[in-house]
Biopython code that builds the backbone (N, CA, C, O; Angstrom):
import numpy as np
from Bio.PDB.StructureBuilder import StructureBuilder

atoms = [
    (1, "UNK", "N", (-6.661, 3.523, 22.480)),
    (1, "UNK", "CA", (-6.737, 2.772, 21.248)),
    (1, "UNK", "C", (-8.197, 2.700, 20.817)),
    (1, "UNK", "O", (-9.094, 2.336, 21.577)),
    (2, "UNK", "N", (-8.346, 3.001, 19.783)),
    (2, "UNK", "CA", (-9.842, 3.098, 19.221)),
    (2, "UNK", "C", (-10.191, 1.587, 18.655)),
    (2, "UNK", "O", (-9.294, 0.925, 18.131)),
    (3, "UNK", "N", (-11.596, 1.044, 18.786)),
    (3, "UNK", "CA", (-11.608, -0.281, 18.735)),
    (3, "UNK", "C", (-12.708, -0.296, 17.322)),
    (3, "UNK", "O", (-13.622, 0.525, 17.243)),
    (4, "UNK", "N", (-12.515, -1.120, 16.484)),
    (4, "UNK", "CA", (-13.648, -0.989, 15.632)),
    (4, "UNK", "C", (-14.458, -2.709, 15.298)),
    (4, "UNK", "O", (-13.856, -3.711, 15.684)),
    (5, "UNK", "N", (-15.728, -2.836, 14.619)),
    (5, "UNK", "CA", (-16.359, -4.139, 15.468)),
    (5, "UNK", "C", (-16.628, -4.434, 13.823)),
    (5, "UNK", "O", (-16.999, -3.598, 12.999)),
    (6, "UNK", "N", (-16.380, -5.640, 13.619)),
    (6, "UNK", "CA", (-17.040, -6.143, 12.388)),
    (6, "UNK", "C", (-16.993, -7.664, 12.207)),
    (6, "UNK", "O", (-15.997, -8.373, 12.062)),
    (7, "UNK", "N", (-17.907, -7.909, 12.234)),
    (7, "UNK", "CA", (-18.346, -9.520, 12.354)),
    (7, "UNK", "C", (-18.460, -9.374, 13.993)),
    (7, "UNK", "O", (-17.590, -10.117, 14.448)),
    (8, "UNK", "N", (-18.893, -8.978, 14.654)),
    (8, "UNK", "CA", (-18.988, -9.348, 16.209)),
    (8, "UNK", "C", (-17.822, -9.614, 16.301)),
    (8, "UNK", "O", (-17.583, -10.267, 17.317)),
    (9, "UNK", "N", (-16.950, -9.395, 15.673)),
    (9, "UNK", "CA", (-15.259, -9.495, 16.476)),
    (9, "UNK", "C", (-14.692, -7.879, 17.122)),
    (9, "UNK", "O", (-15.050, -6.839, 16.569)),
    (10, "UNK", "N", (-13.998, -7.878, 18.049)),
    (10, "UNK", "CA", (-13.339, -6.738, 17.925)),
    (10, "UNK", "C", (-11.959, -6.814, 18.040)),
    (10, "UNK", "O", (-11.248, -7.531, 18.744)),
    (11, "UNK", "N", (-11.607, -5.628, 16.922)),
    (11, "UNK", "CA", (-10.224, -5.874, 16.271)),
    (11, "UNK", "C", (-9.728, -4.169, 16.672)),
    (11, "UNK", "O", (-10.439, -3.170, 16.566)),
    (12, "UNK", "N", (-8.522, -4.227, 17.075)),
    (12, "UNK", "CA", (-7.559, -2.963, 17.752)),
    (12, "UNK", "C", (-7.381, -2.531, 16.277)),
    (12, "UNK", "O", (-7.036, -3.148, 15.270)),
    (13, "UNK", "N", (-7.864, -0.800, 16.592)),
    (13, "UNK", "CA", (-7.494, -0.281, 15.050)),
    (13, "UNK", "C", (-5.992, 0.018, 15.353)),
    (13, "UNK", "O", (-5.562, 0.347, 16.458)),
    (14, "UNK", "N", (-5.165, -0.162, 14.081)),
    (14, "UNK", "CA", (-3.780, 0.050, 13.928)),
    (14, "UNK", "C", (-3.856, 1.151, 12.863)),
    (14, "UNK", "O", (-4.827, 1.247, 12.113)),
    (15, "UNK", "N", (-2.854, 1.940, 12.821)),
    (15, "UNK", "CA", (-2.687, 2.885, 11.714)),
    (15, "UNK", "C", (-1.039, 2.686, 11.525)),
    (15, "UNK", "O", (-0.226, 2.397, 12.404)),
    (16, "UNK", "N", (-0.810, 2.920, 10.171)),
    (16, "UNK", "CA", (0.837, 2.797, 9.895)),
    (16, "UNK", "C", (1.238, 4.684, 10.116)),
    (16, "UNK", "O", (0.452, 5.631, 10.082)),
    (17, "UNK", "N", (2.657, 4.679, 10.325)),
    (17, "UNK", "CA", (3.104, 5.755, 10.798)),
    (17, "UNK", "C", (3.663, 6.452, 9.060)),
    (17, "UNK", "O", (4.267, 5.931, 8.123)),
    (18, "UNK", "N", (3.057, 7.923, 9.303)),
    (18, "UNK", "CA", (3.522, 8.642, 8.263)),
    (18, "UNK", "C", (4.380, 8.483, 7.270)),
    (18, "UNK", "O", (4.284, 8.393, 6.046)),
    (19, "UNK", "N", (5.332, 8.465, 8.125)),
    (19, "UNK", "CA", (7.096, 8.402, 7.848)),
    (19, "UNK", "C", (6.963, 7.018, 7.132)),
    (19, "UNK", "O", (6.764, 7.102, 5.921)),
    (20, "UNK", "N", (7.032, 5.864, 7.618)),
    (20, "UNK", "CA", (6.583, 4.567, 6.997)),
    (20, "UNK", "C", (6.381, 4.623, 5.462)),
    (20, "UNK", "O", (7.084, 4.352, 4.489)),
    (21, "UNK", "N", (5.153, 5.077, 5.651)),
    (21, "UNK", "CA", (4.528, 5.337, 3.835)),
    (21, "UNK", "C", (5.191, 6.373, 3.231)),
    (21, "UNK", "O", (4.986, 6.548, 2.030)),
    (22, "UNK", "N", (5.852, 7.009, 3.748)),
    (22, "UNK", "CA", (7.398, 7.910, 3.216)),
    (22, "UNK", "C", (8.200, 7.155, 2.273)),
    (22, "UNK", "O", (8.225, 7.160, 1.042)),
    (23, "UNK", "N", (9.023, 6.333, 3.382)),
    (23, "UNK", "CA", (9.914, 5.657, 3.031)),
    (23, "UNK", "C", (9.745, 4.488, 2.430)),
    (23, "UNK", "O", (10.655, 3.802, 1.964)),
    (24, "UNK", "N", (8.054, 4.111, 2.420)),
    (24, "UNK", "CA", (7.753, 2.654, 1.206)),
    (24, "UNK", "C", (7.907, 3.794, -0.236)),
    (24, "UNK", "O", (8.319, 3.271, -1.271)),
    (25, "UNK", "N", (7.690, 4.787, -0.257)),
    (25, "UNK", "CA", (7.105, 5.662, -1.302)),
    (25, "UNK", "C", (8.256, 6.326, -1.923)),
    (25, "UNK", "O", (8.092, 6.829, -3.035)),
    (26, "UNK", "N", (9.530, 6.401, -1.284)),
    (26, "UNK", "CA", (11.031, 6.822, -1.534)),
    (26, "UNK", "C", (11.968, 5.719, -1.921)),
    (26, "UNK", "O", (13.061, 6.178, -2.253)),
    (27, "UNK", "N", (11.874, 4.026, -2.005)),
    (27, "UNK", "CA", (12.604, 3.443, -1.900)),
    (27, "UNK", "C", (12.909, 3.318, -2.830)),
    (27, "UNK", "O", (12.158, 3.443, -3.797)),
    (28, "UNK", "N", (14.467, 2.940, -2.924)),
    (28, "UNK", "CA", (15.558, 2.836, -4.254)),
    (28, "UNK", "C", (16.055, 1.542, -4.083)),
    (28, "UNK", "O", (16.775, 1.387, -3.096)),
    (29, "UNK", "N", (15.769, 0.188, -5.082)),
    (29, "UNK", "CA", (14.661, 0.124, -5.825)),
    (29, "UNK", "C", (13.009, 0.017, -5.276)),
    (29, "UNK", "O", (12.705, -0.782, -4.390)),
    (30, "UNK", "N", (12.282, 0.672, -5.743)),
    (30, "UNK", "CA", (11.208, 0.626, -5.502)),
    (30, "UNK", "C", (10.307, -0.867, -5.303)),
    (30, "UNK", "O", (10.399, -1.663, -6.238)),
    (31, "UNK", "N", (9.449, -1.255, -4.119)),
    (31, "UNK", "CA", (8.717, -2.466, -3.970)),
    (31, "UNK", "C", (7.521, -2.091, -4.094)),
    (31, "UNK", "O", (7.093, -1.326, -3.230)),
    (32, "UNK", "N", (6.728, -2.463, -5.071)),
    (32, "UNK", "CA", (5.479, -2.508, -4.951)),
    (32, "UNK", "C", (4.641, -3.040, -3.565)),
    (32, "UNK", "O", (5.001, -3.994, -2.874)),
    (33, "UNK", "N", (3.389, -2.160, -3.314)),
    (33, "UNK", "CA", (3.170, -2.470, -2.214)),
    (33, "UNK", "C", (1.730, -2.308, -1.811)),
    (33, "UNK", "O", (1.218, -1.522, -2.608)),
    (34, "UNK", "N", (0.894, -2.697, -0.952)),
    (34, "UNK", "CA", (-0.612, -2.648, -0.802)),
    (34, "UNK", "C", (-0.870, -2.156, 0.274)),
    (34, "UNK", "O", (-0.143, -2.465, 1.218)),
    (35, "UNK", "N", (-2.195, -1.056, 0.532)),
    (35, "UNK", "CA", (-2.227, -0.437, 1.622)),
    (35, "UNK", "C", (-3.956, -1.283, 2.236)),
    (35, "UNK", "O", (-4.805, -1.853, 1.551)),
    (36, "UNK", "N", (-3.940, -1.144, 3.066)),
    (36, "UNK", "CA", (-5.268, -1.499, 3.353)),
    (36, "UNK", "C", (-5.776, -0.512, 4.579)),
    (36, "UNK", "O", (-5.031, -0.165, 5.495)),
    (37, "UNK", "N", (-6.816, -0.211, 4.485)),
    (37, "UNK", "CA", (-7.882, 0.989, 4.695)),
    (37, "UNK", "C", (-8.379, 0.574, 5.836)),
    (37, "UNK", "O", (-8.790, -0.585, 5.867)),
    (38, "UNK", "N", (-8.474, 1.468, 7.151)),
    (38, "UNK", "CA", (-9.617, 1.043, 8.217)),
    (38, "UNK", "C", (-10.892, 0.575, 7.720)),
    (38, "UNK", "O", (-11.069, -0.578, 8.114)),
    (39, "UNK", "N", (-11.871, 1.006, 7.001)),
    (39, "UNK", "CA", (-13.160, 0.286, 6.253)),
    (39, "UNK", "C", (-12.333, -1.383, 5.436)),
    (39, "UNK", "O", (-13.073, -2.118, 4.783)),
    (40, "UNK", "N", (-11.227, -1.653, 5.563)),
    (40, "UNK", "CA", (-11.080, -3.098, 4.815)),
    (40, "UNK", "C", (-10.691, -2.952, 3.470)),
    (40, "UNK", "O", (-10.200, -3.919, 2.888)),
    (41, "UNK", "N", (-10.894, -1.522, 2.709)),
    (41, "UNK", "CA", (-10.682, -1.594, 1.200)),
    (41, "UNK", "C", (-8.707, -1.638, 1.285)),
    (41, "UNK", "O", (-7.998, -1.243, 2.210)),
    (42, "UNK", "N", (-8.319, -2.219, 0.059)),
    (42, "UNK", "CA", (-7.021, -2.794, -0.151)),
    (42, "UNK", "C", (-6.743, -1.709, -1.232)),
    (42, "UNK", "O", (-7.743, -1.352, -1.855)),
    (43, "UNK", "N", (-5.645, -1.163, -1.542)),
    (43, "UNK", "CA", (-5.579, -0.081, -2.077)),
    (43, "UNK", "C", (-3.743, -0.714, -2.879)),
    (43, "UNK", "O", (-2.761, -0.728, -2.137)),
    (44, "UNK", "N", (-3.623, -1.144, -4.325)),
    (44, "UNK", "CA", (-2.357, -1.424, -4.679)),
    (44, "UNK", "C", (-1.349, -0.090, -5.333)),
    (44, "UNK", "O", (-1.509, 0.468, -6.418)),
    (45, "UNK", "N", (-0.263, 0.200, -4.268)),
    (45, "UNK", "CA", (0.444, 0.920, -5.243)),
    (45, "UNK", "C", (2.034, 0.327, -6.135)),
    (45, "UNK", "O", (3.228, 0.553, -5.941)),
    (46, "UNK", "N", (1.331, -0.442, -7.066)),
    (46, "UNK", "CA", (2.477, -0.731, -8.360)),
    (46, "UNK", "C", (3.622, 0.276, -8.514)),
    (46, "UNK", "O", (4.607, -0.162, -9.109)),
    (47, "UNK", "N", (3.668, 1.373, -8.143)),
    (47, "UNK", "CA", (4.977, 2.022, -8.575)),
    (47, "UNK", "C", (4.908, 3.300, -7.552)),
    (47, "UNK", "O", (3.761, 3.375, -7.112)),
    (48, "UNK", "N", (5.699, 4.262, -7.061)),
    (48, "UNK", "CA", (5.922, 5.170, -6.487)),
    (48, "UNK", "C", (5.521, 6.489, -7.619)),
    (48, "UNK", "O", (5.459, 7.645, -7.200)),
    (49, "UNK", "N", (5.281, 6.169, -8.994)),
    (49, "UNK", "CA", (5.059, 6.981, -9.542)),
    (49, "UNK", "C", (3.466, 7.572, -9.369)),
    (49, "UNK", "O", (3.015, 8.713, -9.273)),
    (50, "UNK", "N", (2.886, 6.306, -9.377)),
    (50, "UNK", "CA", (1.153, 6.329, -9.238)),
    (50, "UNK", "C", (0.581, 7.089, -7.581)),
    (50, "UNK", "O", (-0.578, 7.428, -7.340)),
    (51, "UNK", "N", (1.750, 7.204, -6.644)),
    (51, "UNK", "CA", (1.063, 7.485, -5.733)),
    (51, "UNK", "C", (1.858, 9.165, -4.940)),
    (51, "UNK", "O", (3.010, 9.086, -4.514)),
    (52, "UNK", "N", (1.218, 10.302, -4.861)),
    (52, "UNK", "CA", (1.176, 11.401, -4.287)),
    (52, "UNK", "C", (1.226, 11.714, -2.641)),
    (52, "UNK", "O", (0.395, 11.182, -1.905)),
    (53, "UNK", "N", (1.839, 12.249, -2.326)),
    (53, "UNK", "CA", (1.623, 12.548, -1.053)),
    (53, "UNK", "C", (1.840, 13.861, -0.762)),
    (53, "UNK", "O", (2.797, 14.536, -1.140)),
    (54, "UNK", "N", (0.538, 14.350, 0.212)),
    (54, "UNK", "CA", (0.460, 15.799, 0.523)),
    (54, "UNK", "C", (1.879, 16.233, 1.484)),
    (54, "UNK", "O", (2.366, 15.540, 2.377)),
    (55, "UNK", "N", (2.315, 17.442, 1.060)),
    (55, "UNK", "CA", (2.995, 18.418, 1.712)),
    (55, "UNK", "C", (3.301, 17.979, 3.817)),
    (55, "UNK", "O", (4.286, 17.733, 4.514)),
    (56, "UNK", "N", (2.089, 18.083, 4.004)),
    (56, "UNK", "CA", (2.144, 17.999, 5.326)),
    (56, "UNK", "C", (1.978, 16.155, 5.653)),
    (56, "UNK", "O", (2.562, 15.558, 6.557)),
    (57, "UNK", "N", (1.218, 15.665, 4.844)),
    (57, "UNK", "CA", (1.578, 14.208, 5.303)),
    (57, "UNK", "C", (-0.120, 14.050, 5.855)),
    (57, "UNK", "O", (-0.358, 13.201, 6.714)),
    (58, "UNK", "N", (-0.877, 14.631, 5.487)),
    (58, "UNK", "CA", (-1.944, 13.999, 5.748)),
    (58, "UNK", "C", (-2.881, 13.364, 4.918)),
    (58, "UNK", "O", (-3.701, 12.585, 5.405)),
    (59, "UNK", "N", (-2.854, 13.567, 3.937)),
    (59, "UNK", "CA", (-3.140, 12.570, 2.992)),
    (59, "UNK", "C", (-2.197, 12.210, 1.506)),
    (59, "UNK", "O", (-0.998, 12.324, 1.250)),
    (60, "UNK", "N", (-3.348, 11.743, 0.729)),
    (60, "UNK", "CA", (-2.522, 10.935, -0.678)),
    (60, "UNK", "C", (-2.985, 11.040, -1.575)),
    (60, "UNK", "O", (-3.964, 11.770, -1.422)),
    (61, "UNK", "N", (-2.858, 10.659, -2.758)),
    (61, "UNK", "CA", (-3.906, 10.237, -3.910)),
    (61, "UNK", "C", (-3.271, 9.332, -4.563)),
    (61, "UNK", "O", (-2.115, 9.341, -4.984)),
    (62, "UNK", "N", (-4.130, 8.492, -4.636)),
    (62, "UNK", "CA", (-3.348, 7.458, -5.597)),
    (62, "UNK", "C", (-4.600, 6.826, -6.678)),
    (62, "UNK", "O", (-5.718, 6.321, -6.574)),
    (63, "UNK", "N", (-3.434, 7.287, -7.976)),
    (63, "UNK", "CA", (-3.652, 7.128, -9.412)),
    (63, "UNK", "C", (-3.814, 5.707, -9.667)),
    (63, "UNK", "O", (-3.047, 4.926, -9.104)),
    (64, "UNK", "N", (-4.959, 5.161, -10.653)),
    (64, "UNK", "CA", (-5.312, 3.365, -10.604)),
    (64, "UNK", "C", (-4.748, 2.937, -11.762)),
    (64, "UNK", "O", (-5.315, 3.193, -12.825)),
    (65, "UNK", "N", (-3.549, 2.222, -11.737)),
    (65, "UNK", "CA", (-3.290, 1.971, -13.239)),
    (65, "UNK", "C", (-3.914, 1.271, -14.343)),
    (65, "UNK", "O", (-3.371, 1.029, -15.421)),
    (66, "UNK", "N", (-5.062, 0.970, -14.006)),
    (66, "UNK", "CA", (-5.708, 0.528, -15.087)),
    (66, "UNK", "C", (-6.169, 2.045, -15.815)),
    (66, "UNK", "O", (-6.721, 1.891, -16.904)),
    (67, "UNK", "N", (-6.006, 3.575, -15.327)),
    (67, "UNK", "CA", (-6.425, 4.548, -16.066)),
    (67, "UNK", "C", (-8.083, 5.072, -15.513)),
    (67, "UNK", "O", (-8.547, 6.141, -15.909)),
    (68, "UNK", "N", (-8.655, 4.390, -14.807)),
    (68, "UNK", "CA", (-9.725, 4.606, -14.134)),
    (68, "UNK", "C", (-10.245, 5.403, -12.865)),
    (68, "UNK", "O", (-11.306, 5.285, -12.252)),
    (69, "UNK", "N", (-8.969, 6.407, -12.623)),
    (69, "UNK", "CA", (-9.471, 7.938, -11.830)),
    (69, "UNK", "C", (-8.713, 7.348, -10.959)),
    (69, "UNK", "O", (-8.080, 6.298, -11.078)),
    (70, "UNK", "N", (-8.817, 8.230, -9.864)),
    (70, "UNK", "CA", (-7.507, 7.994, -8.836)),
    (70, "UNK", "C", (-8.753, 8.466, -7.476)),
    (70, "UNK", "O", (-9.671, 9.253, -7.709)),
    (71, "UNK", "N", (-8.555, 7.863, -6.208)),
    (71, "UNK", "CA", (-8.797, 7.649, -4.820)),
    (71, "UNK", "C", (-7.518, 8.457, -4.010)),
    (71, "UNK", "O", (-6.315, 8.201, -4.057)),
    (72, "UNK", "N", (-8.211, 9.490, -3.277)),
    (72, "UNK", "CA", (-7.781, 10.258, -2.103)),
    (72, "UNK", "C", (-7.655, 9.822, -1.112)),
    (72, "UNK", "O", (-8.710, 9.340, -0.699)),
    (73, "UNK", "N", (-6.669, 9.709, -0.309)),
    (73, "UNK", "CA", (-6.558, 8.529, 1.306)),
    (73, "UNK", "C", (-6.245, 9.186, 2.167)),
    (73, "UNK", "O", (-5.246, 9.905, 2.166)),
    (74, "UNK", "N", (-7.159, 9.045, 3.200)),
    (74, "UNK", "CA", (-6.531, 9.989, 4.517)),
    (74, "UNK", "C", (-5.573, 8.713, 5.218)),
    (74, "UNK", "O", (-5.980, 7.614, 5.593)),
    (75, "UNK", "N", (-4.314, 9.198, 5.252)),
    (75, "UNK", "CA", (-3.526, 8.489, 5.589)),
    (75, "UNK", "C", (-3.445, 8.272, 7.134)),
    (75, "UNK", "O", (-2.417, 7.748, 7.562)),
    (76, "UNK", "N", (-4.417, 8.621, 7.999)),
    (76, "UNK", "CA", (-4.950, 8.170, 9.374)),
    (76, "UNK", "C", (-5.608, 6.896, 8.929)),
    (76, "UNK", "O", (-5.286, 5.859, 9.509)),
    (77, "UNK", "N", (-6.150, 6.873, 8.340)),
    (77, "UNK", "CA", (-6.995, 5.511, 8.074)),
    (77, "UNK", "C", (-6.487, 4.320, 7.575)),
    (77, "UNK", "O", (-7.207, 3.352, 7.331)),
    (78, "UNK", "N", (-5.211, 4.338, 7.400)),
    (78, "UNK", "CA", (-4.071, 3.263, 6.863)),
    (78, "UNK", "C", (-3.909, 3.042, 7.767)),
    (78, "UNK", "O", (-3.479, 3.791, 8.645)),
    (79, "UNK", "N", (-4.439, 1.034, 7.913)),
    (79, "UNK", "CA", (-4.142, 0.225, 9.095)),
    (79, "UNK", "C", (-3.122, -0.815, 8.534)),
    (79, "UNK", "O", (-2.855, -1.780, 9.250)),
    (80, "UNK", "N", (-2.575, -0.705, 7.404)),
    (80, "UNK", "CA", (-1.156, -1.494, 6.865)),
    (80, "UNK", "C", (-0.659, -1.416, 6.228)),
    (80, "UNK", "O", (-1.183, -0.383, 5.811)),
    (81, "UNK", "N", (0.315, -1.649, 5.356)),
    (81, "UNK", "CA", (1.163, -1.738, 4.480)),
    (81, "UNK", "C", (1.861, -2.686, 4.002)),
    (81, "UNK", "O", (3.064, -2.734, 4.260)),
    (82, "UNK", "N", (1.193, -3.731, 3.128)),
    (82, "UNK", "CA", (2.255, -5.254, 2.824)),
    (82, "UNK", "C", (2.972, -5.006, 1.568)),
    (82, "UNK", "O", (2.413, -4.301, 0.728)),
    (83, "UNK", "N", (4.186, -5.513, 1.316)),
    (83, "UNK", "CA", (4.832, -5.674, 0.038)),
    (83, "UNK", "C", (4.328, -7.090, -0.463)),
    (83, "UNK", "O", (4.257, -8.226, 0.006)),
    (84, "UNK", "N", (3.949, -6.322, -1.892)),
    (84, "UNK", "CA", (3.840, -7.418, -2.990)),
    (84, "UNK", "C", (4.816, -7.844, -3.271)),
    (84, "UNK", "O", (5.810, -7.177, -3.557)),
    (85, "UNK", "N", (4.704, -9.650, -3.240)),
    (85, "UNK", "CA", (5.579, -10.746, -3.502)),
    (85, "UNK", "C", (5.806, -11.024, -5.081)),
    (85, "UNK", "O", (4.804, -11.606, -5.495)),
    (86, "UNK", "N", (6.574, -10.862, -5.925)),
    (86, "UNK", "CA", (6.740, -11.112, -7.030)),
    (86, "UNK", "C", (7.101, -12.463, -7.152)),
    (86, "UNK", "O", (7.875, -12.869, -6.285)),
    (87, "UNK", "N", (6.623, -13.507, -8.270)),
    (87, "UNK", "CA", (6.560, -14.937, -8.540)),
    (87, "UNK", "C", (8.190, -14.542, -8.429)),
    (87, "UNK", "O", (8.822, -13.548, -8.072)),
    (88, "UNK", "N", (8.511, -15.869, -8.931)),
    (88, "UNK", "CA", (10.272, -16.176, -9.610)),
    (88, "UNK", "C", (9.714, -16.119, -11.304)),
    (88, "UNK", "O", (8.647, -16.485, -11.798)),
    (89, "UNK", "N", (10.991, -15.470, -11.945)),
    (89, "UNK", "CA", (10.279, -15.287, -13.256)),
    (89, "UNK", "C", (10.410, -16.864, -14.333)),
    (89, "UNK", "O", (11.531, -17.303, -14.589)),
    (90, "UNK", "N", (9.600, -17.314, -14.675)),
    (90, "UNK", "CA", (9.595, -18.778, -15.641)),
    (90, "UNK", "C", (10.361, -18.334, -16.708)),
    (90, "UNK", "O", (10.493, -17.283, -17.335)),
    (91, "UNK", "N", (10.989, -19.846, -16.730)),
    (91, "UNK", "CA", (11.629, -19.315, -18.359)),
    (91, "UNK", "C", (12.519, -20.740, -18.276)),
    (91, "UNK", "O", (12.210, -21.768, -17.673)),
    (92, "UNK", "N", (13.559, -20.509, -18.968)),
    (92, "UNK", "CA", (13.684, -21.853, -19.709)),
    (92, "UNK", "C", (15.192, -21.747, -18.641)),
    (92, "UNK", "O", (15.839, -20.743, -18.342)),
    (93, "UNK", "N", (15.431, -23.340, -18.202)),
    (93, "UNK", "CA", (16.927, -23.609, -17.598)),
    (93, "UNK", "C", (17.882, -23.646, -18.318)),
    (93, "UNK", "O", (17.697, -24.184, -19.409)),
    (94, "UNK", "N", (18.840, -23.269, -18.106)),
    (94, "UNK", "CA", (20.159, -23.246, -18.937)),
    (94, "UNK", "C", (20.792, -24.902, -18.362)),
    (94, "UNK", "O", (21.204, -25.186, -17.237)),
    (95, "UNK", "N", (20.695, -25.667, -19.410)),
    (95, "UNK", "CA", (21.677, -26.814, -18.680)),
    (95, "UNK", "C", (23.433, -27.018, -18.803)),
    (95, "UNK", "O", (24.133, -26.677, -19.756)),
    (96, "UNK", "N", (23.668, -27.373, -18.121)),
    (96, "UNK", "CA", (25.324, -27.637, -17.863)),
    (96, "UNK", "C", (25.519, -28.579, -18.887)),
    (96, "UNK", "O", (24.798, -29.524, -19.207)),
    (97, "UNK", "N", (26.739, -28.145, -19.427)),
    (97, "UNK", "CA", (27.000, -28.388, -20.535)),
    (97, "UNK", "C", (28.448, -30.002, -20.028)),
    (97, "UNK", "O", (29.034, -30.609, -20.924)),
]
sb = StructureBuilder()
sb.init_structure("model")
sb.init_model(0)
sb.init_chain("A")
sb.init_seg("    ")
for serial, (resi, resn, name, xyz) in enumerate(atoms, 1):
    if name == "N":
        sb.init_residue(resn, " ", resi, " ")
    sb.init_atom(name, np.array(xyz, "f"), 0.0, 1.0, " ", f" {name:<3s}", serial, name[0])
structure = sb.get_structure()
């Protein structure tokens, strides 16, 4: 296990498994979801459309939807994968009549 040190802590590097980011990247309906990077950077993919994956599975690219160029990921360096929590949507109660 490779160990990496930041803040004088040491923290066990984890990597998520290929297949994993497959099947976040295939799902019917799709969950938005956030990757986060051995260096700490957080990486959001909003839709399965925005994000690429190479042939063999070693890396990615993922497109920024604000339109601002897209980031290449070596997908060794993916130490997670969380799903984004969507609020409950506001809106007005229907009362019982």
């Amino acid at each position: 296990m490779r160990i990496l040190t930041r803040r004088r802590e040491v923290l066990p590097f984890r990597r998520v498994k290929i297949s994993t980011l497959r099947e976040l990247h295939g799902a019917r309906p799709f969950v938005p979801f956030t990757l986060t990077l051995a260096d700490g950077r957080k990486l959001t993919v909003p839709h399965n459309e925005f994000l690429s994956l190479s042939a063999h599975g070693n890396f990615a690219v993922l497109t920024h939807a604000d339109d601002s160029g897209f980031t290449v990921i070596d997908l060794l360096m993916v130490t997670s994968a969380d799903f984004i929590t969507r609020p409950a949507p506001r809106g007005r109660t229907k009362k019982k009549p």
